[in-house]
Wavefront OBJ file of the C-alpha trace (Angstrom):
o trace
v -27.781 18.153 -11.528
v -26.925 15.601 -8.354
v -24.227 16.947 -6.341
v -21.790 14.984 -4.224
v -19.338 15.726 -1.062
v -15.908 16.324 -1.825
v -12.875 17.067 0.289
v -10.501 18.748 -1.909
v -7.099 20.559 -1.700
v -7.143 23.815 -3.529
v -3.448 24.479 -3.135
v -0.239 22.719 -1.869
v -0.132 22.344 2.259
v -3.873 21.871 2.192
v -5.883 22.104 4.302
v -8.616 19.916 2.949
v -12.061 21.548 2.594
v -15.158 19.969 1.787
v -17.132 21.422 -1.434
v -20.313 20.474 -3.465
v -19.273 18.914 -6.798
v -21.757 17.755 -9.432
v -21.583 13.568 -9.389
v -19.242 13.487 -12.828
v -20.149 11.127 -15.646
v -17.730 8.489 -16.702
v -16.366 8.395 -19.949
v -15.542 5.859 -22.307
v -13.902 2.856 -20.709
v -14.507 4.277 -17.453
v -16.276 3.409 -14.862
v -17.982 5.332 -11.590
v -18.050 4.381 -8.004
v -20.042 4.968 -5.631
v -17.024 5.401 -2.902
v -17.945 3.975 0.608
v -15.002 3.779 1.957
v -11.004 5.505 1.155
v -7.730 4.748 3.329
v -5.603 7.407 4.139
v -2.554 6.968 3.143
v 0.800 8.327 3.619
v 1.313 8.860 -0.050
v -1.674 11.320 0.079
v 0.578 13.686 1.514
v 2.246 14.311 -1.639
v -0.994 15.770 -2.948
v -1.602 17.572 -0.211
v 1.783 18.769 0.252
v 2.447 19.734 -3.290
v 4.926 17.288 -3.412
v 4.256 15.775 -6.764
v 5.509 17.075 -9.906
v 2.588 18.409 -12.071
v 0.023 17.951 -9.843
v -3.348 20.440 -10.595
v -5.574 21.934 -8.291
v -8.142 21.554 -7.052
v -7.304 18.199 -6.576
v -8.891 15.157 -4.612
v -6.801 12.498 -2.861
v -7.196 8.709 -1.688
v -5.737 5.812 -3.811
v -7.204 2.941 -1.263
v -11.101 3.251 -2.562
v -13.464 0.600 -1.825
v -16.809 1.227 -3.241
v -20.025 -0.252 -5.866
v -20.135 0.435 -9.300
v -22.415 3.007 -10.164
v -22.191 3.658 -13.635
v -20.744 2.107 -16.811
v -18.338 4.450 -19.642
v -19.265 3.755 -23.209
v -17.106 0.205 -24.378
v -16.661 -0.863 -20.840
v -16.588 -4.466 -21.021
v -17.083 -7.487 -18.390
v -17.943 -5.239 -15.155
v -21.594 -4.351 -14.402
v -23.736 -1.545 -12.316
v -23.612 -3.219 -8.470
v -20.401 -5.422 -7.821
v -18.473 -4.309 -5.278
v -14.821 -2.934 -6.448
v -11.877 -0.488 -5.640
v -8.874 1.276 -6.843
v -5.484 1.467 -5.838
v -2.060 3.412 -6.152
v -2.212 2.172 -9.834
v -4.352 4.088 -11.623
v -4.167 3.083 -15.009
v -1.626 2.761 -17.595
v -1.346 4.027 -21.414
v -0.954 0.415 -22.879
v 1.664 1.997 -25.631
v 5.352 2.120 -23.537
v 7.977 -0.361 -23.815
v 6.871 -1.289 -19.852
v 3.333 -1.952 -21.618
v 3.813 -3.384 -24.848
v 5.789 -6.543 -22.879
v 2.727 -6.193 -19.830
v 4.481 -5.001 -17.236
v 1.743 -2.369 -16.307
v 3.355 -1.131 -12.822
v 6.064 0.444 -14.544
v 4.262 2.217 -17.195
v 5.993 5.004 -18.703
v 2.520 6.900 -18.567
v 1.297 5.572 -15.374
v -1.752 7.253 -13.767
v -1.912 7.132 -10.314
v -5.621 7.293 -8.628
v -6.002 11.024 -6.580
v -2.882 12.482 -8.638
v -3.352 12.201 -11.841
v -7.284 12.253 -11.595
v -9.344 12.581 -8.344
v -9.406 9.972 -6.025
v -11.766 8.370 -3.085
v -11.829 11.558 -0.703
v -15.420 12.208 -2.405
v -18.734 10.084 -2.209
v -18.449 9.544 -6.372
v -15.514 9.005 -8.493
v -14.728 7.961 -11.914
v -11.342 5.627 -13.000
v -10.598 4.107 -16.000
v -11.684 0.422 -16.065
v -8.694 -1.342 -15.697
v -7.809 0.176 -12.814
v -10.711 -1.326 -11.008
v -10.497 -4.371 -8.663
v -13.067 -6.250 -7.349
v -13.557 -6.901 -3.879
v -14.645 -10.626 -2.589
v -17.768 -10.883 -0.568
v -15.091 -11.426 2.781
v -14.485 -8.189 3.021
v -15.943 -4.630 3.753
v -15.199 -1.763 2.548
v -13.741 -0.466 4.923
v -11.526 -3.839 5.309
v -10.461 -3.780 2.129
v -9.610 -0.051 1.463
v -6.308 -0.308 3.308
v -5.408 -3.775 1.235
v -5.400 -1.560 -1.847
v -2.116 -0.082 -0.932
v -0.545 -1.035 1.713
v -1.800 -4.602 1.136
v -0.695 -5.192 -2.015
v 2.587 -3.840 -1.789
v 3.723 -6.057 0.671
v 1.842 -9.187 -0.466
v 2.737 -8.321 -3.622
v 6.672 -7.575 -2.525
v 6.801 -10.968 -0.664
v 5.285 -13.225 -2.972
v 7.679 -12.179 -5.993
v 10.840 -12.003 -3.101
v 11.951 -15.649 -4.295
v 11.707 -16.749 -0.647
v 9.632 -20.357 -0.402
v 7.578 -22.148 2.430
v 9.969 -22.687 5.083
v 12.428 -20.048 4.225
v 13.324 -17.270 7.313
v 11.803 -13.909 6.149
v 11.999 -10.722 8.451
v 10.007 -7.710 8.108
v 11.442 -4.710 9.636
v 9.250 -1.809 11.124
v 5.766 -2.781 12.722
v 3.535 0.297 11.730
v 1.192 0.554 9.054
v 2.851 -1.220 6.073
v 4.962 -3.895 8.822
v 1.687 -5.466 10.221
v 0.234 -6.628 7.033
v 3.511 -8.078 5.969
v 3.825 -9.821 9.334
v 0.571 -11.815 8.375
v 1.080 -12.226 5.341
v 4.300 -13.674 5.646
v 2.949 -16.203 8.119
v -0.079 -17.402 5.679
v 2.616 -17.655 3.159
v 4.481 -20.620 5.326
v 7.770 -18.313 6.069
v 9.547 -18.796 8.825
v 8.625 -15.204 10.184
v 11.265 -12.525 12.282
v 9.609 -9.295 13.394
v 12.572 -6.639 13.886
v 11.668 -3.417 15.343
v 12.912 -0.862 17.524
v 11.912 -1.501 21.276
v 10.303 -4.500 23.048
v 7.024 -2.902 23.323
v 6.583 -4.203 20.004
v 6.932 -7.825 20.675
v 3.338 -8.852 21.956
v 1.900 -6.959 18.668
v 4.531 -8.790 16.416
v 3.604 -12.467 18.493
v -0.163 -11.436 18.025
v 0.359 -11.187 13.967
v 2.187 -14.622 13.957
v 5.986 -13.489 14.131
v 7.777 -16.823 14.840
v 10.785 -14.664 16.586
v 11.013 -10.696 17.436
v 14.614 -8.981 17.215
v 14.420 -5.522 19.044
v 17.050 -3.786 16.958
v 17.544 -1.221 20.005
v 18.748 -3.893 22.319
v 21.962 -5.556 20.209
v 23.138 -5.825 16.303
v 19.833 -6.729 14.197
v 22.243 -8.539 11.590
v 23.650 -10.039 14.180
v 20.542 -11.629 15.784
v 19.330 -12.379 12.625
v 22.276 -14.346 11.712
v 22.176 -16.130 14.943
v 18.852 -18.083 13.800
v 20.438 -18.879 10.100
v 20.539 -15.686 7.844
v 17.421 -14.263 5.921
v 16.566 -15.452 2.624
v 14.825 -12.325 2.250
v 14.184 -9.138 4.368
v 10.842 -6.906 3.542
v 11.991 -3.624 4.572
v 8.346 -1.709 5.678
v 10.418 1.370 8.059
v 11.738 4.346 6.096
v 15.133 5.078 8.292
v 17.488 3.756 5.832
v 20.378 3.368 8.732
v 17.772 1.091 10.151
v 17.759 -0.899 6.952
v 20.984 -0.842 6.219
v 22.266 -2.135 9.947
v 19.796 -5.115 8.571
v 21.938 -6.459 5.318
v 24.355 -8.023 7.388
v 21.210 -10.341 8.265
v 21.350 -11.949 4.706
v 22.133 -15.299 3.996
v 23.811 -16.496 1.054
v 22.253 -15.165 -2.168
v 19.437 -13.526 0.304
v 17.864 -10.110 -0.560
v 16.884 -7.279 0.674
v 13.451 -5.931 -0.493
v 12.441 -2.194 0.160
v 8.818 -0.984 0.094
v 9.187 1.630 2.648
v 10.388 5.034 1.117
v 12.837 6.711 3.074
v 14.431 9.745 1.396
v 18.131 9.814 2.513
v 20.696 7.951 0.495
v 20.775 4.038 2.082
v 24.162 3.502 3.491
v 25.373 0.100 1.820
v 28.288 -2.038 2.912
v 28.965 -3.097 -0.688
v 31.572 -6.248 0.635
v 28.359 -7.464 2.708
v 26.564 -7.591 -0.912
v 29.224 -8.943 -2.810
v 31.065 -11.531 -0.016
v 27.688 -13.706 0.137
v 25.967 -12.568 -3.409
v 23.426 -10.869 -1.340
v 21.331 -8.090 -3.483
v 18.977 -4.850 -2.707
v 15.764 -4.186 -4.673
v 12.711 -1.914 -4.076
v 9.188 -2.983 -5.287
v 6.120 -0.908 -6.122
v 2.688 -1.957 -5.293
v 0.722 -3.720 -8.396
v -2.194 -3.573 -10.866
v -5.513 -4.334 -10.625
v -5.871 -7.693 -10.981
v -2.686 -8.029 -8.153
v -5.344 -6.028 -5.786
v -7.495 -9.342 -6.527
v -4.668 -11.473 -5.361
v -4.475 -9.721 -2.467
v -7.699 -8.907 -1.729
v -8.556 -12.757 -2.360
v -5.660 -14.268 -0.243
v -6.742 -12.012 2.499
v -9.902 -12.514 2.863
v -9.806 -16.832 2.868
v -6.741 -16.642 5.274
v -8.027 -13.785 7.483
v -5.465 -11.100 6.937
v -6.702 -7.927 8.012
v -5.751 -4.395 8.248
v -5.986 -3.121 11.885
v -7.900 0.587 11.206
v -8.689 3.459 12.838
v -12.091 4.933 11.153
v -13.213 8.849 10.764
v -16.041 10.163 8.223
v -15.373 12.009 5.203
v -16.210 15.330 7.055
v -13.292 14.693 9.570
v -10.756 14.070 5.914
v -8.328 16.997 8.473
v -8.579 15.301 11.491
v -7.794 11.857 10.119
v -4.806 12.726 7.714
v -3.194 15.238 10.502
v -3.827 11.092 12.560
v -1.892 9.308 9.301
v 0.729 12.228 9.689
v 1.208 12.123 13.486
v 2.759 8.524 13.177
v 0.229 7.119 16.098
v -2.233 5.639 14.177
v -2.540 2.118 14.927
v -2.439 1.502 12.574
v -4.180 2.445 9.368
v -6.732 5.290 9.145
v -9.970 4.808 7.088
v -12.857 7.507 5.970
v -15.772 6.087 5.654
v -17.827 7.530 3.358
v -21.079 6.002 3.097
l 1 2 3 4 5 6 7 8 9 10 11 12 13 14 15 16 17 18 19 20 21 22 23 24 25 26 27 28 29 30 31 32 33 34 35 36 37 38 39 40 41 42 43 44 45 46 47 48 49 50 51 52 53 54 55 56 57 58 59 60 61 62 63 64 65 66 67 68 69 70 71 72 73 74 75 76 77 78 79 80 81 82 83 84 85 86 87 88 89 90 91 92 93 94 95 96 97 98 99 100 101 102 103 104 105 106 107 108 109 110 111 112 113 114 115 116 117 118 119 120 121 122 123 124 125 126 127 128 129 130 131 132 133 134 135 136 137 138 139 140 141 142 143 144 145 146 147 148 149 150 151 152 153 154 155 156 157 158 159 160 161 162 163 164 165 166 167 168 169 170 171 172 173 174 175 176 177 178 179 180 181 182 183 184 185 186 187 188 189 190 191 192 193 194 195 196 197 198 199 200 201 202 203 204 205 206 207 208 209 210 211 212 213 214 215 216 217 218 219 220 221 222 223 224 225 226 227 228 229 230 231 232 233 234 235 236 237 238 239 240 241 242 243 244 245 246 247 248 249 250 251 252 253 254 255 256 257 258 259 260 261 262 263 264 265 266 267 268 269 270 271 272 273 274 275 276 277 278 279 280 281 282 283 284 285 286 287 288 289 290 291 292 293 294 295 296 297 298 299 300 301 302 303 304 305 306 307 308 309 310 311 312 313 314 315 316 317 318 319 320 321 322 323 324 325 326 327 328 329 330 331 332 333 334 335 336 337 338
């Protein structure tokens, strides 16, 4: 039988270590992708940390695959052996829940989620079910689009839903991985665009990405400033220090919200008068389903968003999440992998 590279974790805290693994065979309604190229993501490390309830070893990770169909499950239906595809957080969903049954597929009470629940794109072959798969314009290579899989659709995703229209002042807080997608994206959208982040180092980066304004939350009250050009209609909170976000709120205008996609796991300090004085509200938003990674992966590649990457092959998998972990990538990190 064909055999395939695969960087696996055989046990919470890793480390990753590259095996032989016959190529597997999809199923029904699955399909198989040749994987050329897999983001690493900070969500891996809940694989390889252990972090995630029920997780089973040996298990691969990598939930931003960009690859080619390679071969078609039994009753898979309108996708063929060739066109270029990937796979996101979203994994697949059981079609049967409440969440379901009304289409709302991101909040499936079954939800598989691509390199937990089955292995992901750490491996030069992997199987998903079919409609987990995406596909990927001509625009973009693979290892362009692997990063908009994630952390592309979550905050394209995030700020087209946010209410906020052309015109409207939107701020993104934190610049890093997640922060300098939603920078562009908010500018191709028509927002009126504030960069907030801590330090004015980060100002040319933010003016580079199209920020109308920068607010460096270290140098004076980010509310504050924020208020000073006319209050937020929305805020697109990308940094996981939740006294960072919460310093933010007072930036709201009237009915404005707050919008978290960065997870941060200490309670957010709230101000509930600041919410209730002006009607202002918090939410959090996931990422999306497949045909969202489209949207994203289409509006990226006619306006030009890209992900800026740093790129390692699949045999450096170590070196390259021990990069995501350090916090210095700049600002994703890719593995290509063929």
């Amino acid at each position: 039988m064909p055999t395939m590279r695969v960087m696996q974790i055989t046990k919470p805290g890793g480390p990753l270590e590259m095996v032989e693994r016959e190529i597997p065979a999809p199923g029904p309604r699955e399909i198989r992708i040749k994987v050329e190229a897999c983001g690493v993501c900070h969500s891996d490390s809940l694989a390889v940390e252990g972090y995630w309830p029920g997780l089973q070893y040996p298990r691969v990770p990598g939930h931003e695959v960009a690859g080619v169909i390679d071969a078609l499950g039994a009753d898979v239906q309108g996708w063929s052996v060739g066109q270029r595809v990937g796979v996101g957080w979203h994994g697949g969903h059981c079609f049967r829940c409440d969440a379901c049954r009304r289409g709302d597929f991101i909040c499936c009470a079954n939800e598989k989620i691509c390199g937990f629940s089955y292995d992901g794109g750490y491996q030069e072959y992997m199987v998903a079910p079919e409609e987990a798969v995406a596909l990927i314009p001509d625009g973009l290579g693979a290892v362009e689009a692997g990063p908009l899989l994630c952390a592309g659709i979550t905050t394209f995703n995030s700020l087209r839903n946010s209410g906020a229209r052309g015109g409207d002042l939107v701020a993104i807080l934190g610049i890093g991985g997640l922060g300098h997608l939603a920078i562009q994206y908010a500018v191709k959208m028509g927002f009126h665009t504030v960069a907030i982040a801590r330090g004015a180092d980060k100002e040319p980066l933010s003016r580079q990405l199209g920020a109308h304004h920068y607010i460096d939350s270290q140098a004076g009250d980010p509310g504050a400033a924020l208020m000073k050009l006319g209050g937020a209609k929305v805020i697109l909170a990308t940094a996981t220090n939740n006294d960072a976000i919460a310093a933010v709120i007072p930036g709201l205008a009237r009915e404005g919200k707050l919008v978290i996609v960065g997870v941060g796991m200490e309670p957010l300090p709230v101000n509930t008068l600041n919410l209730i004085a002006a009607r202002r509200s918090v939410s959090g938003w996931p990422s999306g389903t497949a045909i969202e990674s489209e949207d994203t992966l289409n509006f990226s590649a006619l306006t030009g968003v890209r992900s800026m990457n740093e790129v390692y092959p699949l045999e450096q998998a170590n070196e390259a999440y021990q990069r995501m972990m350090s916090g210095k990538a700049k600002f994703r990190v890719v593995l290509k992998v063929s």
